[in-house]
C-alpha positions, -999 to +999 in steps of 0.1 A: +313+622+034+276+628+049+246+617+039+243+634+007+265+656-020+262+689+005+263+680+040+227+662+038+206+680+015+207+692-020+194+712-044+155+700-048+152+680-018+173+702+014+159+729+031+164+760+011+201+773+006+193+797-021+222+819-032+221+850-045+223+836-082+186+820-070+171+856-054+180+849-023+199+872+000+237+874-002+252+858+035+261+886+052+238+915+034+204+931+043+177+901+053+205+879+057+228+884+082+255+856+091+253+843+121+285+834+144+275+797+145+271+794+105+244+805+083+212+788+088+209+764+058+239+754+070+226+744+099+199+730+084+217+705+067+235+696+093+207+688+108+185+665+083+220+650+081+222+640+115+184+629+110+191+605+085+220+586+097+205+582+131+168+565+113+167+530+120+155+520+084+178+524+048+170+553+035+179+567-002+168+597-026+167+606-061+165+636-081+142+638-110+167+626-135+175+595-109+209+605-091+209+592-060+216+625-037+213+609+002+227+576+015+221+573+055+243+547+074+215+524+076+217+516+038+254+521+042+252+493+066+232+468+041+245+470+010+281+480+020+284+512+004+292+544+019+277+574+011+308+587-005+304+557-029+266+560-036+259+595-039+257+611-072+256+578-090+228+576-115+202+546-099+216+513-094+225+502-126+262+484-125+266+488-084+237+481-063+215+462-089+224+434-117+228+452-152+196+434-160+174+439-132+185+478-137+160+495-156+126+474-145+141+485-105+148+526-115+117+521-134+095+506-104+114+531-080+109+564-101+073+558-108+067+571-075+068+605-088+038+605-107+019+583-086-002+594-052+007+579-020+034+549-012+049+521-037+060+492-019+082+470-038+102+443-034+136+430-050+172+424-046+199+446-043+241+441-043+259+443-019+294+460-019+309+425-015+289+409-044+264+393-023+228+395-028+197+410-005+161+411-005+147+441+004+113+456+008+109+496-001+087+515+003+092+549-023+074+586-027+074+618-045+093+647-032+075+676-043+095+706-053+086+741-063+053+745-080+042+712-062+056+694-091+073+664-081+113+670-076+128+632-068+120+609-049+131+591-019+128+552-009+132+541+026+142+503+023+148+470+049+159+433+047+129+414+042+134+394+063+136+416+092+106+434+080+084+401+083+099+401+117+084+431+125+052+426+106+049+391+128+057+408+162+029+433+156+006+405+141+010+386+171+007+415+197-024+425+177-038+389+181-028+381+215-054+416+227-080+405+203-085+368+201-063+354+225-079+323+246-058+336+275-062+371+292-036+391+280-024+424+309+004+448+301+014+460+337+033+494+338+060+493+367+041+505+390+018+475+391-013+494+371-028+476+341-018+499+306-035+473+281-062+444+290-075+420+265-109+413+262-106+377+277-087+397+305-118+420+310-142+390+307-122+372+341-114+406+356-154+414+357-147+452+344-141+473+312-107+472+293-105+506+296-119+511+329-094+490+340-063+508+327-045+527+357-062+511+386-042+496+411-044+455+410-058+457+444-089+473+430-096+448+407-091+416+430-112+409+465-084+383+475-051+368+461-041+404+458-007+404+482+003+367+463+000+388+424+018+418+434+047+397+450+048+381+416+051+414+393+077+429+419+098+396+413+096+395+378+109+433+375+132+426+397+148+389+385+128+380+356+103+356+343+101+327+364+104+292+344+075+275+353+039+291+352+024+298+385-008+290+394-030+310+418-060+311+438-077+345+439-116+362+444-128+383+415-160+407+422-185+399+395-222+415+392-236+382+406-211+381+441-174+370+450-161+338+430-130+324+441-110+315+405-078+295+403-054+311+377-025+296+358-001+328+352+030+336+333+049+363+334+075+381+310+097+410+319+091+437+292+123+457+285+131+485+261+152+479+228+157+511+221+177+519+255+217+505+260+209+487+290+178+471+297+149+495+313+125+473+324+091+489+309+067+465+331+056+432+329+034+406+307+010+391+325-011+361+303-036+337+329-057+313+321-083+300+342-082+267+350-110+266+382-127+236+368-100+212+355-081+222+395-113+213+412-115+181+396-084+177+402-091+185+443-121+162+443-100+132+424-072+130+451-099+135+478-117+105+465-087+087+464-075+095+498-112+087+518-114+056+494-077+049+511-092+060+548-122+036+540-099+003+534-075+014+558-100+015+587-115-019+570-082-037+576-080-025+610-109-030+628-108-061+614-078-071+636-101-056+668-115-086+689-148-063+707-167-052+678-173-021+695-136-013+697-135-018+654-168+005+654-140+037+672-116+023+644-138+035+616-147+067+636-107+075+642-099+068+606-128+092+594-115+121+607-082+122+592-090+154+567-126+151+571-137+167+609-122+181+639-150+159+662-170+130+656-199+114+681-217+080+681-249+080+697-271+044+703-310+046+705-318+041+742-332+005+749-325-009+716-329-001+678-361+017+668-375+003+639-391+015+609-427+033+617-418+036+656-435+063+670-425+079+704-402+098+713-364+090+703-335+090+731-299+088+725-270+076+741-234+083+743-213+053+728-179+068+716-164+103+716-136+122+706-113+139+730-125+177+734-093+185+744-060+172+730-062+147+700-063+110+705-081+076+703-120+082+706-128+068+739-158+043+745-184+051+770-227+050+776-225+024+803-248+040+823-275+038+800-281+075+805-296+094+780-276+127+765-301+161+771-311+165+731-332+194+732-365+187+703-353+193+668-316+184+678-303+178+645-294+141+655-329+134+668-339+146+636-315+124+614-331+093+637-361+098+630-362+105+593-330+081+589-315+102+565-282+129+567-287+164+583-266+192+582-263+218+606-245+248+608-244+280+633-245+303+604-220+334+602-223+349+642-199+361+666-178+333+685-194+341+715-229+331+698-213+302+680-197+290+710-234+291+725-249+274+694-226+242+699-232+241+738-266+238+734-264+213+714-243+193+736-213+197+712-173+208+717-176+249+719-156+256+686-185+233+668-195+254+640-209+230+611-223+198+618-231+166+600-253+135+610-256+103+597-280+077+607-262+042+617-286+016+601-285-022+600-307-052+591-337-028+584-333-007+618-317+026+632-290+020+654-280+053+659-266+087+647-229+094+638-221+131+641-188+145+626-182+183+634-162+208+620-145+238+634-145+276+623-112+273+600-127+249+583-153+250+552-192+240+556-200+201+549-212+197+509-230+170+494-200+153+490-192+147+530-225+132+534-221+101+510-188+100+527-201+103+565-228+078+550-200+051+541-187+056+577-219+050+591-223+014+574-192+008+585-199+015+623-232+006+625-223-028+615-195-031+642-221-020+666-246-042+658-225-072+661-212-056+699-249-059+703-248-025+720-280-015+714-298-048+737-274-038+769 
């Protein structure tokens, strides 16, 4: 049987299927000519037939004297009973409610007639099999002819699976509102559909303005790394491990480099028989500080190792100036690409000396391959420090300098570093006067080249540890009164 007492509709609450007995035109006479394919209410019927059983949610109807006249397969496949079973019945009394729930239930569900708008209620119905369900309705006047109200219908689901829903939208709702993560909804072709405001806030841009645009547009680097990850999750699936990723947002005051921690969920249709991926969920978090502290930790660690490493050493080294290449060697493990010890010519200078200041070459790096620093400045012959050399300067003010050829073509880098008497792929440099017993030694210069970031703050308390270190060693070589 279908989903109601005539093929899916009836009487009050069906399309119209007025007969002649009603003033309508006889099938088959003048206005109403019957069609090959069946007369048009009948098709009609059909039709809101067909509707009903194929709605996802239980769906039920009464006329105005409470018979039930439609049953779809949804409520069929609920409470048990078939359509055939629950149409025509009058309300729920002795079948799909206790005798004693009866007439509050027909009562609650029939008041929608007379009152505007939905009723949502909640109670249990039978099942076929005896047991018991709790469902949630929602009921509404049918109006008829007239307007006045002809039945009423109650579209009804398991509670349970109603909170479901209820929590899936809460939580989709709250994750693009309050969320502490940015929330994007990527389409499959890799262009943000919804952006949360702590999305927008990271991103630099508009939630809307962002919708559509290709990620490329949004991110200055880490672009190529993202993408890779959306492709893989549409094509395989979440991964099971967030990722975490280094990328450059543009923001109104410049480039920042961010580190992100993503996750990502494959988004797939329910409604389709085999899963259509619809795009992907995309939730980051940024975690810049807590990875930089991180960084700076483990670099800490690893000089402080460098630092007793190079201590243990040199210690073992009988010439004092062969412990004073020790520390130098050990230094640049992570730290520069070249490093220099220069002695003040004649002797230390002390404190107040005036005159001008002339260096000598103790120890140097190979230029070429990597190795040993090698020893050298027994000639006694000064190194050709133009005035302002940045290690004439760090002499005589005894503190660190930093240098750095700025952001020129290699030609005019390589020309910069030459004229300072440094390798040619010197592009930032870093000076640190070698001081013991109250006098200058010396300068240690540690020299970095173009793939590698300028010296911070940082490097110079770390160059400056060094530089104890070797300016001890050469002060008991006695280097400087040779």
């Amino acid at each position: 049987m279908s989903a109601s007492r005539r093929s899916g509709a009836t009487d009050e609450l069906g399309p119209d299927e007025r007969g002649p007995e009603r003033g309508g035109p006889a099938q088959g006479g003048p206005g109403g000519p019957e069609e090959p394919g069946g007369s048009e209410g009948d098709r009609g019927a059909e039709l809101l037939a067909a509707l009903l059983d194929g709605m996802d949610a239980a769906l039920c109807a009464f006329d105005a004297d409470g018979v039930v006249t439609h049953w779809n397969r949804e409520a069929e496949r609920i409470l048990g009973w078939t359509a055939a079973e629950a149409v025509g019945r009058h309300g729920f009394a002795g079948w799909a409610v206790r005798s004693a729930d009866a007439e509050e239930v027909e009562a609650r569900l029939l008041s929608a007639m007379h009152a505007p708008g939905r009723q949502v209620h909640e109670f249990a119905l039978l099942t076929k099999d005896g047991g018991r369900v709790l469902v949630r309705t929602q009921s509404a006047a049918v109006p008829g002819p007239g307007g006045k109200p002809a039945g009423v219908y109650c579209a009804f689901s398991e509670v349970h699976a109603q909170i479901d829903l209820e929590r899936s939208i809460a939580l989709s709702e709250a994750l693009f509102e309050d969320a502490a993560w940015g929330v994007v909804l990527v389409d499959a072709d890799l262009r943000p559909a919804v952006v949360n405001a702590h999305a927008a806030r990271a991103l630099g841009i508009g939630r809307t303005s962002a919708l559509g645009r290709p990620i490329g547009e949004l991110l200055a680097q880490g672009v190529e790394e993202l993408e890779g990850a959306l492709t893989h999750v549409l094509a395989e699936g979440a991964p099971p491990a967030p990722a975490e990723m280094w990328v450059t947002v543009r923001t109104p005051d410049g480039e920042k480099r961010r580190c992100w921690r993503n996750g990502f969920l494959r988004l797939s249709s329910p409604l389709a028989e085999e899963p259509v991926p619809l795009g992907v969920g995309w939730l980051f978090l940024d975690v810049t500080d807590a990875k930089q502290a991180e960084q700076e930790a483990a670099l800490l660690r690893f000089r402080a190792s460098q630092l007793h490493r190079a201590a243990r050493a040199a210690a073992e080294c009988e010439d004092p100036a062969e412990a004073a290449t020790v520390h130098l060697d050990f230094a640049l493990a992570g730290f520069a690409d070249h490093a220099l010890i220069d002695r003040v010519a004649g002797g230390a200078l002390p404190d107040g000396g005036t005159g001008p200041v002339r260096l000598v070459r103790v120890a140097a790096t190979p230029s070429g391959a990597p190795g040993p620093s090698v020893l050298g400045g027994h000639s006694g012959l000064p190194v050709r420090y133009d005035d302002g050399h940045p290690a004439l300067q760090c002499a005589e003010r005894a503190g660190t300098v930093r240098a750095d050829a700025g952001g020129v073509a290699p030609e005019r880098a390589r020309e910069w570093a030459l004229a300072r008497q440094w390798p040619g792929d010197a592009v930032h440099a870093l000076c640190a006067v070698l001081r013991s017993r109250g006098r200058t030694l010396g300068v240690v210069t540690f020299l970095r080249g173009a793939g590698r970031s300028r010296f911070e703050r940082s490097d110079g308390t770390y160059a400056e540890d060094v530089a104890v270190r070797i300016a001890s060693a050469l002060d008991l070589a006695g280097l400087p009164e040779r």
